[in-house]
C-alpha positions in Angstrom: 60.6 -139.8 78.1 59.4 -137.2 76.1 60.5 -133.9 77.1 58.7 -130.6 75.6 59.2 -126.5 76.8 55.5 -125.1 76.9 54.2 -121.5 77.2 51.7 -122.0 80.4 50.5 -119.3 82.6 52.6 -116.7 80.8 55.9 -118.4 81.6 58.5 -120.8 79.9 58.0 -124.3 81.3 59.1 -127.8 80.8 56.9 -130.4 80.2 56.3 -134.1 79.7 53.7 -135.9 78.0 53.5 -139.8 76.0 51.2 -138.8 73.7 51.9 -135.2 72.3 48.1 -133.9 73.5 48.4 -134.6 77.6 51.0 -133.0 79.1 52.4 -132.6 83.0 54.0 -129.6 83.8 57.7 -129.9 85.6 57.5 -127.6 88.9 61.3 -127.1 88.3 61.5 -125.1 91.8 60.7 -128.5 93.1 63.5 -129.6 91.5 66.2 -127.3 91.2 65.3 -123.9 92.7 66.6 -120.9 90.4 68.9 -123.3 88.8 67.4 -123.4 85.1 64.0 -122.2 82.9 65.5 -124.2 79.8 66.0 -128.0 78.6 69.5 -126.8 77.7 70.2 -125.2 80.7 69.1 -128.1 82.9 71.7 -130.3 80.7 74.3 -128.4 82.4 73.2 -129.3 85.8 71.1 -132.1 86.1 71.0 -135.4 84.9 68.4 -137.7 83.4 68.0 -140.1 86.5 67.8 -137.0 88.7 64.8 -136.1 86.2 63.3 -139.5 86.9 63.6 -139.9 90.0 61.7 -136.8 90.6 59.0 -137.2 88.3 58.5 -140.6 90.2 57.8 -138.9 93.7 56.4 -136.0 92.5 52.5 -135.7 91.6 52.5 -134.0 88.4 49.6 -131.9 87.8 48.1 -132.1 84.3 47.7 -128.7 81.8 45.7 -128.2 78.7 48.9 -127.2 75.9 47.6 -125.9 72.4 49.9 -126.5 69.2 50.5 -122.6 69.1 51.9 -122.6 72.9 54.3 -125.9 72.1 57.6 -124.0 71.9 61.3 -125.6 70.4 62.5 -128.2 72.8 65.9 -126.4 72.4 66.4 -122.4 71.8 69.3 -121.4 73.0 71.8 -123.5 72.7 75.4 -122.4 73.0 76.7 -122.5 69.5 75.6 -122.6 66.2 73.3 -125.8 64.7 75.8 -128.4 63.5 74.5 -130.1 60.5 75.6 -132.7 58.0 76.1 -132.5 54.3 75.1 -135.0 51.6 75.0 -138.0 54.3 72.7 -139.8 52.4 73.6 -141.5 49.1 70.0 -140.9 47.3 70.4 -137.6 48.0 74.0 -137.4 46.0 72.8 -138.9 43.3 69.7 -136.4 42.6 72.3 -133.9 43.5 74.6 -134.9 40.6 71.7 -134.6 38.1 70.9 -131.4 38.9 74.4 -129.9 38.4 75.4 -132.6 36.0 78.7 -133.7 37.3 80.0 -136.4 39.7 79.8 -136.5 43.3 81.6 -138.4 44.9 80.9 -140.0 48.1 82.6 -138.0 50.9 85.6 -139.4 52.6 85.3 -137.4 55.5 81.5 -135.9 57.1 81.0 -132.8 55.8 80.0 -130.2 58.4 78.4 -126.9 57.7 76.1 -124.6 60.6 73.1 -122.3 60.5 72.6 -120.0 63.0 71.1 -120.3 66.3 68.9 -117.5 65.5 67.1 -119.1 62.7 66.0 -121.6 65.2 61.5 -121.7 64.8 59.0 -123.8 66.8 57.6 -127.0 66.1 54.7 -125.6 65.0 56.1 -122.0 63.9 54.9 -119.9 60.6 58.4 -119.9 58.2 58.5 -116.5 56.4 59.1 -116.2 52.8 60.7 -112.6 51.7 61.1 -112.8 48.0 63.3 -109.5 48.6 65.7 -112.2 50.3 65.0 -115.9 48.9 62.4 -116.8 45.9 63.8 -120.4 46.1 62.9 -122.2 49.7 63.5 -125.5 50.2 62.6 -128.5 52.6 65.0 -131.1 54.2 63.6 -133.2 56.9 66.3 -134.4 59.7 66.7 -136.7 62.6 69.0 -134.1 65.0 70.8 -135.3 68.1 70.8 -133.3 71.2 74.1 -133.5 73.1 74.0 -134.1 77.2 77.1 -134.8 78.1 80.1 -132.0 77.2 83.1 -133.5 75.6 86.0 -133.1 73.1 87.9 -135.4 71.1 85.3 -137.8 71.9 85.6 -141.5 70.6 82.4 -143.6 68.4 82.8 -145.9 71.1 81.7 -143.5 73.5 79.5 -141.4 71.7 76.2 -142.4 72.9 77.4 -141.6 76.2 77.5 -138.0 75.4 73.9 -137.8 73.5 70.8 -136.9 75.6 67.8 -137.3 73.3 66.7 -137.0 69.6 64.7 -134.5 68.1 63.0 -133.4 64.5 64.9 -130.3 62.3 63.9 -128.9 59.1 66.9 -127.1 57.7 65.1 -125.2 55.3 67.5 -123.9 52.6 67.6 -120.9 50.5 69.2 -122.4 47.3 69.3 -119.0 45.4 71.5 -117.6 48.0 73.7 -120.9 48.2 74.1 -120.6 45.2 75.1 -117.2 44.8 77.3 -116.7 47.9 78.7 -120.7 47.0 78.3 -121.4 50.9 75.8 -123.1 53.1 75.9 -120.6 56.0 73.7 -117.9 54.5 71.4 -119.4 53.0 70.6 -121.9 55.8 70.4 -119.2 58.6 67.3 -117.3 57.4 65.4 -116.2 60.7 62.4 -119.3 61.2 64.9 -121.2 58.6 65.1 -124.2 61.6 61.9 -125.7 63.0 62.7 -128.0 65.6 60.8 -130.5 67.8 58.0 -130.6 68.9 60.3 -132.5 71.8 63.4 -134.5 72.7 62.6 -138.4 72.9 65.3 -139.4 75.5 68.0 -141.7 74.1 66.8 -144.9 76.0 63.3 -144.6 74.2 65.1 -145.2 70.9 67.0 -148.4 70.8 68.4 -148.0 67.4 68.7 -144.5 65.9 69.7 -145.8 62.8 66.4 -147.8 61.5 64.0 -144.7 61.7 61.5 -143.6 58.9 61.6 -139.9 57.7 59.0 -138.4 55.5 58.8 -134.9 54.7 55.3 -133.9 53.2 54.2 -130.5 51.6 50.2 -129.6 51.2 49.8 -133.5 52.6 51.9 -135.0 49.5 55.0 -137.1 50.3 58.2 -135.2 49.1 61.2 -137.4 50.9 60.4 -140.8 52.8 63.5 -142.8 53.8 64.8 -144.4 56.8 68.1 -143.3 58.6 69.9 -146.6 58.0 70.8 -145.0 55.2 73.0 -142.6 56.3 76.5 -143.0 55.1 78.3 -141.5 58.6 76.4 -143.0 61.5 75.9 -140.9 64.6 78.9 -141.7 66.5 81.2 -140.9 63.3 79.5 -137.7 63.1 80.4 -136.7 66.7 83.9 -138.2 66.7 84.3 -136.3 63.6 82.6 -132.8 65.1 84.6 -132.9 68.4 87.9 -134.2 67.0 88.4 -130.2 66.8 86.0 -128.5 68.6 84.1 -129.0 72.2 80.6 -130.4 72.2 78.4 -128.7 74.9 75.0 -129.6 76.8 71.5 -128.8 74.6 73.8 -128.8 71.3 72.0 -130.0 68.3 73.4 -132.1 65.1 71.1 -132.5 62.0 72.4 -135.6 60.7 71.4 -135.0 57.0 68.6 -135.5 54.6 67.6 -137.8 52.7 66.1 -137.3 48.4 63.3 -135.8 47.7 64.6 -131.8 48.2 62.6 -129.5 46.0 65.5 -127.7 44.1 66.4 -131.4 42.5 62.9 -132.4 41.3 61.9 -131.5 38.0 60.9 -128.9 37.5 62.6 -127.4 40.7 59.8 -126.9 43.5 60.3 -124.2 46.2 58.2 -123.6 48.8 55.3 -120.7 48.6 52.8 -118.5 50.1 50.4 -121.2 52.5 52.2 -124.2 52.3 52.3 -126.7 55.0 55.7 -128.5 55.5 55.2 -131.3 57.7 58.9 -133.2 58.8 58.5 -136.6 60.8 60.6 -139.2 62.1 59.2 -142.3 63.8 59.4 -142.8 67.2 59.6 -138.7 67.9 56.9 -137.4 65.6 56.2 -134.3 63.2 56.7 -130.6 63.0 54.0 -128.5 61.2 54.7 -125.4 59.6 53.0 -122.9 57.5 54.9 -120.7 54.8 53.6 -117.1 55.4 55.0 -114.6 52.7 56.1 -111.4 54.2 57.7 -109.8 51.4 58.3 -106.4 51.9 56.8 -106.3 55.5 
């Protein structure tokens, strides 16, 4: 199933649709009366089978959705993003040439967050502010949407706690990285986190590790890889993350980017003024966003 929030008569509204262009609105006070408006909040309630079966007795009525009106599956969540540092090994070593030292492969996930306010559409304008960042950067990500709450939670049973995947570009702002020498700030900008432009549930994707990733600016491919190639599967990246702290319903883990990020080609490309970043992973499909510069505004 392929689960979307919509803006339709004025109002936030979930949505399903196979294809991305037909959708059926979810009467949710069929459903659940007053209980939720949100994917995340119906995660804290509801189940997926409950969702089923409904949609199974219900007659869905059909609505005309426009790109602009297709809002992120997920905008609220209770804490921060959680994403994953250098979890692909291509992406180390293009790291390594640009700062000219070893890196060695991490022992342990590394785990940094951006904010839940940078959190942008699937189909959202990114702002560029040269005042704040003259160096923004692309990483396209498979992200994980948590279900099920849990702490300390084992691989084995990791998959039980997962709801759905999504698409997350985790734009960067690599001068302020690199000044502040921390992710947080310059991965929080506000817009710096397009996400969508749904949640695929979990039982649509058999194997969430044998999924192609492109990122492409202006139509030209900048990263394609698959996420076999991560180096901590999923379930190690949730053990890991609630070995120490709880996971909640509507979470969201990026699980890390593959090669191809601007500030390691040569010359270094950022992104500018009426570029079109499109992020896709197969089986979910692509987010589309325009850079808008609003330096100054």
């Amino acid at each position: 199933m392929k689960l979307y929030m919509v803006r339709h008569n004025n109002k936030d509204s979930m949505a399903v649709s196979d294809d991305g262009r037909n959708f059926k609105i979810l009467t949710l006070s069929k459903f659940a009366p007053n209980s939720f408006s949100c994917i995340e909040e119906f995660l804290e309630g509801s189940s997926l089978e409950e969702l089923r079966n409904f949609i199974r007795r219900e007659d869905l009525d059909d609505i005309v959705v426009n790109e602009e009106n297709i809002l992120p599956p997920i905008s609220k969540p209770k804490q921060n993003i959680m994403c994953m540092g250098l979890n692909y090994e291509d992406h180390i070593k293009e790291s390594e040439r640009v700062f000219l030292k070893d890196i060695k492969r991490p022992k342990y996930p590394i785990i940094f967050t951006k904010s839940i306010l940078s959190i942008n559409a699937p189909y959202g304008n990114i702002e560029l502010r040269d005042e704040v960042s003259c160096e923004l950067d692309w990483e396209s990500e498979l992200a994980v949407v948590i279900g099920n709450p849990g702490i300390r939670i084992k691989k084995d049973d990791a998959y039980n706690h997962i709801f759905g995947y999504t698409v997350l570009n985790d734009i960067s702002a690599r001068d302020i990285q690199r000044n502040h020498k921390q992710f947080f700030l310059g991965k929080s900008l506000p817009g710096a986190c397009p996400i969508g432009p749904c949640i695929v549930t979990k039982d649509e994707i058999d194997n969430p590790h044998n999924l192609d990733i492109f990122c492409r600016v202006n139509g030209q491919i900048k990263q394609e890889s698959n996420t076999k190639f991560q180096i901590f599967d999923i379930p190690s990246q949730i053990e890991a993350i609630s070995k120490s702290t709880y996971l909640m319903p509507g979470d969201i883990i990026a699980t890390g980017t593959p090669s191809g990020v601007g500030f390691a080609r040569k010359p270094p490309e950022f992104l500018k003024d009426g570029d079109i970043v499109e992020c896709e992973v197969e089986k979910i499909g692509k987010i589309i966003n325009k850079v808008i510069d609003c330096s100054h505004q």
